[in-house]
C-alpha positions in Angstrom: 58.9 14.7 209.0 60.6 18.0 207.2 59.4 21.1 207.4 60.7 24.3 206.6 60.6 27.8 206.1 61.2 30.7 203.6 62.7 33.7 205.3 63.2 36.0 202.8 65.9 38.3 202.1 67.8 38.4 205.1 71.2 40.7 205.7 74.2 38.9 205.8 75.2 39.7 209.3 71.8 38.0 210.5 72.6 34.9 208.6 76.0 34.8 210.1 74.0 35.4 213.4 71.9 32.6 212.9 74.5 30.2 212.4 76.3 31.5 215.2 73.4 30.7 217.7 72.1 27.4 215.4 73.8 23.9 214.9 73.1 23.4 211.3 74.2 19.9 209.6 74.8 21.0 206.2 74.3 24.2 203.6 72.9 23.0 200.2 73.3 24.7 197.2 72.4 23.4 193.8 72.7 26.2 191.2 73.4 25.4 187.5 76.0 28.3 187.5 78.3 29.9 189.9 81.4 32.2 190.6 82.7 31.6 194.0 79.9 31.5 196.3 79.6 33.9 199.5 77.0 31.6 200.4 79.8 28.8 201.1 82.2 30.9 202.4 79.9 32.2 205.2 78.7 28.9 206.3 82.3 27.1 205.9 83.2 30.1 208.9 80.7 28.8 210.9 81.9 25.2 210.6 78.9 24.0 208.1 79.5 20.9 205.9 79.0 21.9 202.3 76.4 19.7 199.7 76.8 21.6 196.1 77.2 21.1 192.4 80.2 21.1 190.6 79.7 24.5 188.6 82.3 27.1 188.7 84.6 27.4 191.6 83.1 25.1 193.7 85.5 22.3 193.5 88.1 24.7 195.3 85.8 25.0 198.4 84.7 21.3 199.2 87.9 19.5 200.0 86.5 17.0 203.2 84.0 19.2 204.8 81.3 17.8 202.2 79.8 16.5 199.0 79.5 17.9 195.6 76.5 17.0 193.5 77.2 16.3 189.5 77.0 19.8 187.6 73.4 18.7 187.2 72.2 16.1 190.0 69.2 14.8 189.9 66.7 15.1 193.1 67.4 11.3 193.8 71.3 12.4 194.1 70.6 15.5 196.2 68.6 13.7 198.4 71.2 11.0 198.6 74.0 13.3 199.9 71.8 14.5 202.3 71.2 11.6 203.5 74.4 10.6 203.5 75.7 14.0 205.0 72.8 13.9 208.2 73.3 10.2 209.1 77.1 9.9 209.2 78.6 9.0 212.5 79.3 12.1 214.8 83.3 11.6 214.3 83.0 12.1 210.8 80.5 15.1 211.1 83.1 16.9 213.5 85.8 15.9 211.3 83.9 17.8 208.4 82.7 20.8 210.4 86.7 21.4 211.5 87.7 21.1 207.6 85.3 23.9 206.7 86.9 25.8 209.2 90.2 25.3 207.7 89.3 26.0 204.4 87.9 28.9 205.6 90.6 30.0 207.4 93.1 29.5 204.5 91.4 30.9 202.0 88.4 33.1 202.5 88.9 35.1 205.0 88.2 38.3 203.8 90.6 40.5 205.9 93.5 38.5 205.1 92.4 38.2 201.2 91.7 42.6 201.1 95.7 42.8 202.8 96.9 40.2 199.8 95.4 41.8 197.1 96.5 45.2 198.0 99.8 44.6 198.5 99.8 42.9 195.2 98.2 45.6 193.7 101.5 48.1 195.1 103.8 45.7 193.7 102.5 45.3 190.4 101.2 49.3 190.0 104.0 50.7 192.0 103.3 54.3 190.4 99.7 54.6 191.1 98.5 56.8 194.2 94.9 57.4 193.4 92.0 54.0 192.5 88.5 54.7 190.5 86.5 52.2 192.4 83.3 51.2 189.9 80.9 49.1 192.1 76.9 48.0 191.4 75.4 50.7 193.7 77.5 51.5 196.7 77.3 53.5 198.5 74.1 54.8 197.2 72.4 51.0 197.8 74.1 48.3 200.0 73.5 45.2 197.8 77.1 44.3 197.1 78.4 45.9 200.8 79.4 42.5 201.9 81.7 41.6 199.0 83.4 45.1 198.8 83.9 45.9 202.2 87.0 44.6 203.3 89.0 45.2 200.3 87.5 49.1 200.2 88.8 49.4 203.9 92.6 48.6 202.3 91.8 50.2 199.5 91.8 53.7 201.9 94.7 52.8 203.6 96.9 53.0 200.8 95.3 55.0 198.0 93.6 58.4 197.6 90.0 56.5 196.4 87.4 57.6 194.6 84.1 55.3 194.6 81.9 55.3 190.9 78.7 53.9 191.9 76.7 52.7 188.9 72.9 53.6 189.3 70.7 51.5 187.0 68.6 54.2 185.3 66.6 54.6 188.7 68.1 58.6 190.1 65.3 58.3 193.1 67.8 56.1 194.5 70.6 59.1 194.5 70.1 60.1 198.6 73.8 61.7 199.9 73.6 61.3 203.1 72.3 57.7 203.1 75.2 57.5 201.0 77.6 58.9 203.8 76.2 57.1 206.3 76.9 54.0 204.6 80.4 55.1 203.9 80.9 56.1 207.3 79.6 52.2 208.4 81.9 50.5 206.6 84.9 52.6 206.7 84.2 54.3 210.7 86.5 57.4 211.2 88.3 57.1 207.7 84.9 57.9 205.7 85.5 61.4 205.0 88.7 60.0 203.0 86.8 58.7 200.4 84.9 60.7 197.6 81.7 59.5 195.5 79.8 60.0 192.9 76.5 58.3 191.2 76.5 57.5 187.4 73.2 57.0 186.3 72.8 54.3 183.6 70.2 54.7 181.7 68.5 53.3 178.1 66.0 54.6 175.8 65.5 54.0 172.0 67.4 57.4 171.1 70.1 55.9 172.3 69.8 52.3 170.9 69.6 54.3 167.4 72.3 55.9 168.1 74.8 53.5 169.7 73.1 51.0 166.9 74.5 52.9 164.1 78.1 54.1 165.6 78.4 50.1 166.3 77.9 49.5 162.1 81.2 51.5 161.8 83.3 51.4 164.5 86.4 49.2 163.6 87.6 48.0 167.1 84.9 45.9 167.6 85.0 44.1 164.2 85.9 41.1 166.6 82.9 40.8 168.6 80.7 41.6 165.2 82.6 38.8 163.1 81.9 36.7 166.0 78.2 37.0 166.1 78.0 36.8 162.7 79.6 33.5 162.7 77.6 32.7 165.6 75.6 29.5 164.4 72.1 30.4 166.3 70.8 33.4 168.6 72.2 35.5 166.1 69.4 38.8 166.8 69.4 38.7 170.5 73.4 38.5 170.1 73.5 41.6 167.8 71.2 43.4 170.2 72.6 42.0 173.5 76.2 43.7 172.1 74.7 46.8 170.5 73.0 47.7 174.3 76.4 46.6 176.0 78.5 48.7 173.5 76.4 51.8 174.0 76.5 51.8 177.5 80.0 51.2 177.6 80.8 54.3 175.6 77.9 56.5 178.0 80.5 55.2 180.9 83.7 57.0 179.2 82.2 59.6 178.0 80.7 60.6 181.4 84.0 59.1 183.2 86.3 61.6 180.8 83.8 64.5 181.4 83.2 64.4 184.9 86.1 62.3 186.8 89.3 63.2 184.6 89.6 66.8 184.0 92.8 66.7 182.7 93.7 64.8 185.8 95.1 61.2 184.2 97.6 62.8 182.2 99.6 64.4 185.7 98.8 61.7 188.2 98.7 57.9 187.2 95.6 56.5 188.9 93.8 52.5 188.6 90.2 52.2 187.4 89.4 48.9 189.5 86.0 48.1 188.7 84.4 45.5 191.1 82.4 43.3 188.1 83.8 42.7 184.6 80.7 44.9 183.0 80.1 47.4 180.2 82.2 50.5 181.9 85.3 48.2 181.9 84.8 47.7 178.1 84.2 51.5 177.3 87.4 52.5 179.5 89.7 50.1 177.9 88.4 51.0 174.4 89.3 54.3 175.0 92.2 54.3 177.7 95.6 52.6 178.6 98.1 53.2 180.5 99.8 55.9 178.0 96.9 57.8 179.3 97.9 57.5 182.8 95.4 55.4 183.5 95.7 50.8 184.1 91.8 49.6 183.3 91.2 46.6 185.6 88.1 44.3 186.7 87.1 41.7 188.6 85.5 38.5 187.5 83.1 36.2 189.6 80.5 34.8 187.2 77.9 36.0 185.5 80.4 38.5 184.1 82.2 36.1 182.0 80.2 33.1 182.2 78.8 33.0 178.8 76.3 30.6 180.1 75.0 33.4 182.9 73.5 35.3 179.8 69.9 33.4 179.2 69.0 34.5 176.2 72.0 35.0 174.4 74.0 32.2 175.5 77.0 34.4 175.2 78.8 37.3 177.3 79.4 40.2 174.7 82.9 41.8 174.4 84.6 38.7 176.5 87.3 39.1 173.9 87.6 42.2 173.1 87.5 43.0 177.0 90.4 40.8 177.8 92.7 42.5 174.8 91.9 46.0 175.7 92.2 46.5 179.4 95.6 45.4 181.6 94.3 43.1 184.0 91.5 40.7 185.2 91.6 39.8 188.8 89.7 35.8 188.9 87.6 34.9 192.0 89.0 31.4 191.5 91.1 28.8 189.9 88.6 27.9 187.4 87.4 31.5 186.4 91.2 31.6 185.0 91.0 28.2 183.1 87.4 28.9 182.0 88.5 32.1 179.9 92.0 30.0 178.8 89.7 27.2 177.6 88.0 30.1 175.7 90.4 31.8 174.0 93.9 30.4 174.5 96.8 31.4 176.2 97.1 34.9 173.9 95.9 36.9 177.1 97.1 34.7 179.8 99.7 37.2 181.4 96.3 39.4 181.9 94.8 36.9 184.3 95.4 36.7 187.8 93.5 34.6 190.6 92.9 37.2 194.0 90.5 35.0 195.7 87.8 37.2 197.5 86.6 36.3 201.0 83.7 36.7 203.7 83.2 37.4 207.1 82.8 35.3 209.4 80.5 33.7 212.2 82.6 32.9 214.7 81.3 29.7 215.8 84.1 27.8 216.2 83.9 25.8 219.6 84.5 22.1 218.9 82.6 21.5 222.6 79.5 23.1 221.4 79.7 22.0 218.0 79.8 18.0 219.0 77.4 18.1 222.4 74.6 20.3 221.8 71.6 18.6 222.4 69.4 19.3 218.7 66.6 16.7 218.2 66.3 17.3 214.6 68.5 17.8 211.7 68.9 21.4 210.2 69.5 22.1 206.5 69.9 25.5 204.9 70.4 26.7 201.6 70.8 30.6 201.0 70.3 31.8 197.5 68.1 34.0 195.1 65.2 32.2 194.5 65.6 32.3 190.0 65.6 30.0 188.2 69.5 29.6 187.7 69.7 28.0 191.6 67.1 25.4 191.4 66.2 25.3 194.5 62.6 23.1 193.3 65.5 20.5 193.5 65.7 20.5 196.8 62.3 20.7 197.4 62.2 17.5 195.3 64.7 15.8 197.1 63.5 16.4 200.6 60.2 14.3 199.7 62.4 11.2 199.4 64.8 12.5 202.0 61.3 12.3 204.1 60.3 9.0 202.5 63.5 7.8 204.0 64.0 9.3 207.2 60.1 8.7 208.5 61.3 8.5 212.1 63.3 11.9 212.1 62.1 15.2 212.1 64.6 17.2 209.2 64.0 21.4 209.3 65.2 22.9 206.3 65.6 26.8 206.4 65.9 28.8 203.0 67.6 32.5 203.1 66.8 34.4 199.7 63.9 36.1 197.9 63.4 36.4 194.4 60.7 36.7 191.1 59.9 32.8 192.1 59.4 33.1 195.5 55.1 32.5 195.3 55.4 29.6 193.0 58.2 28.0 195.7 56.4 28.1 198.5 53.5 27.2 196.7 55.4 24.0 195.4 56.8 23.5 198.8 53.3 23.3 200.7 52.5 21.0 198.1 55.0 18.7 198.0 55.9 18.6 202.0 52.3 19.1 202.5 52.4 22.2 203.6 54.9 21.3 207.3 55.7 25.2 207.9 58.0 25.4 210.7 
């Protein structure tokens, strides 16, 4: 029998919790598109054999502590390598749980990764004393807390930081002292070192008029307009897609210049290190370099240079023009790097650089426990949003025939996440597994 359970958004540390206390016998994920998962990362800590697709960086995190599914498996092959990854012999499931612990380990841990990158960044920007940190919210909203955390705590450290948080046209969300408190829970004693500011990123049709009509004329990007113009389909969405991108990249400078700078670049070198390769990193490295004082730099994870992240466009605007106009772009993963290579040559190459990121971790690593604990069912989790882009009505699909199969055995399967298809999921899922809620 399988049943299972939707728990909704749940915080990171609880998850990490949860495997902590739980034995689980594999973490499925089965999204079309990816970076470098978290996701994997937190369950490979824990000791967790890995099912996934073969879409971004996966590859470099299943090395014998799992199975990956074809780019795009079929439920019959997801419920196979379940199958296959719950009725192994015992040897080979500790054998799989210790390889996710080394991979962890060895590559993403995110205390050891922060350290790395720093000191990389000192080597390679030996003149710089003071980092623009551009992140999705923080500290103002603690959605992306668990990817930035480490690597803001080095950040401190070394550098005189200042944190841009980018507030999606929504100012209600602008509260200072949840703000501090955040600051102060990810960075203890050393908060007050820190200074931060919201910009608030907004859109009307002014604006699109506006931005629409500096776009026409605006020779820097004749690149990115050539492009769509040669584009053989989605041409509208792709001219409108880049006009909104453009015009929000140049409301970021023109509100960095006016409010951050003052005159300050051109006496102190300082690094604008913006935490996802989006429309401030373009605006900046249109209209900055390092003969202003200032080195433009991003990371990249997916859906920030995955052209196929972007639905309806089917292309990420300004990949190019990005990549020629700021001084470095700081790759999640092996095959982030060869993805933009395979775009647009080698002409940028000496731009990219691979600084895997990393996660925390749960701290379950007791062989004893692992191998002896008494469970009388098998326990599968996936954590992801629940959007179309992770498929999780995959899963769904292959735990009927992974119930077909295993009659005699009762299989839990636990799903952390919430998102815009959350209803219709469970809906499908009471259908399907007739309705078995744990």
């Amino acid at each position: 029998m399988v049943t299972y359970k939707f728990m909704g958004h749940v915080p990171n540390e609880q998850i990490l919790q949860y495997y902590n206390d739980n034995k689980i016998d594999c973490l499925l994920l089965t999204s079309e598109n990816e970076g470098l998962p978290v996701s994997i990362m937190e369950a490979e800590s824990a000791g967790i054999p890995i099912i996934a697709t073969n879409v971004g960086g996966i590859s470099e995190m299943i090395d014998g502590n799992g199975l990956l599914l074809p780019a795009n498996p079929t439920a019959d092959e997801v419920a196979d390598a379940i199958i296959s990854c719950l009725t192994c012999s015992e040897d080979e499931k500790e054998l799989m749980r210790r390889r996710s612990c080394e991979i962890w380990n060895s590559k993403f841990d995110a205390k050891c990764n922060a350290k790395t990158f720093v000191t990389y960044l000192k080597e390679k920007y030996s003149d710089v004393k003071k980092i623009y940190f551009l992140t999705e919210g923080f500290p103002y909203d603690t959605s992306d807390v668990s990817f930035i955390k480490s690597e803001l705590q080095e950040l401190v450290k070394n550098y005189e930081v200042s944190i841009i948080a980018r507030i999606c046209g929504n100012p209600s969300e602008i509260i200072d002292e949840m703000a501090k408190e955040n600051i102060k829970s990810v960075l203890g004693l050393e908060y007050n070192k820190v200074k931060y500011c919201p910009f608030i990123d907004d859109w009307n049709i002014w604006k699109t008029v506006y931005y629409g009509i500096k776009y026409l004329f605006d020779k820097r990007i004749l690149d990115e307009k050539l492009e769509i113009i040669h584009s053989p389909k989605r041409k509208l969405i792709r001219i409108w897609e880049s006009i909104k991108y453009y015009g929000k990249a140049e409301e970021f400078y023109k509100w960095f210049n006016a409010n951050m700078q003052k005159g300050e670049a051109r006496k102190e070198t300082a690094l604008v290190y913006s935490y996802w390769n989006l429309a401030p990193v373009l605006g900046l490295g249109l209209n900055m370099s390092s003969n202003d004082g200032i080195y433009v730099t991003t990371r990249a994870h997916g859906y920030d240079y995955q052209d196929e992240q972007w639905p309806r466009s089917q292309r990420k605007p300004f990949s190019k023009i990005i990549d020629k106009v700021i001084d470095e772009i700081f790759f999640v993963c092996d095959s982030g790097k060869e993805y933009e290579i395979a775009k647009f040559g080698k002409q940028f190459m000496n731009k990219y650089t691979v600084c895997y990121i990393g996660s925390n971790s749960a701290n379950s690593l007791d062989a004893d426990y692992i191998r002896c604990e008494n469970v009388s069912s098998f326990r599968i989790v996936s954590c992801a949003s629940l959007i179309p882009l992770k498929r999780v009505d995959i899963i769904i699909d292959a735990l009927v025939k992974v119930n077909d199969i295993l009659r005699n055995e009762h299989v839990e399967w636990i799903h952390f996440g919430d998102g815009v298809l959350r209803q219709e999921l469970e809906q499908y899922a009471a259908y399907k597994l007739m309705g078995n809620k744990l």
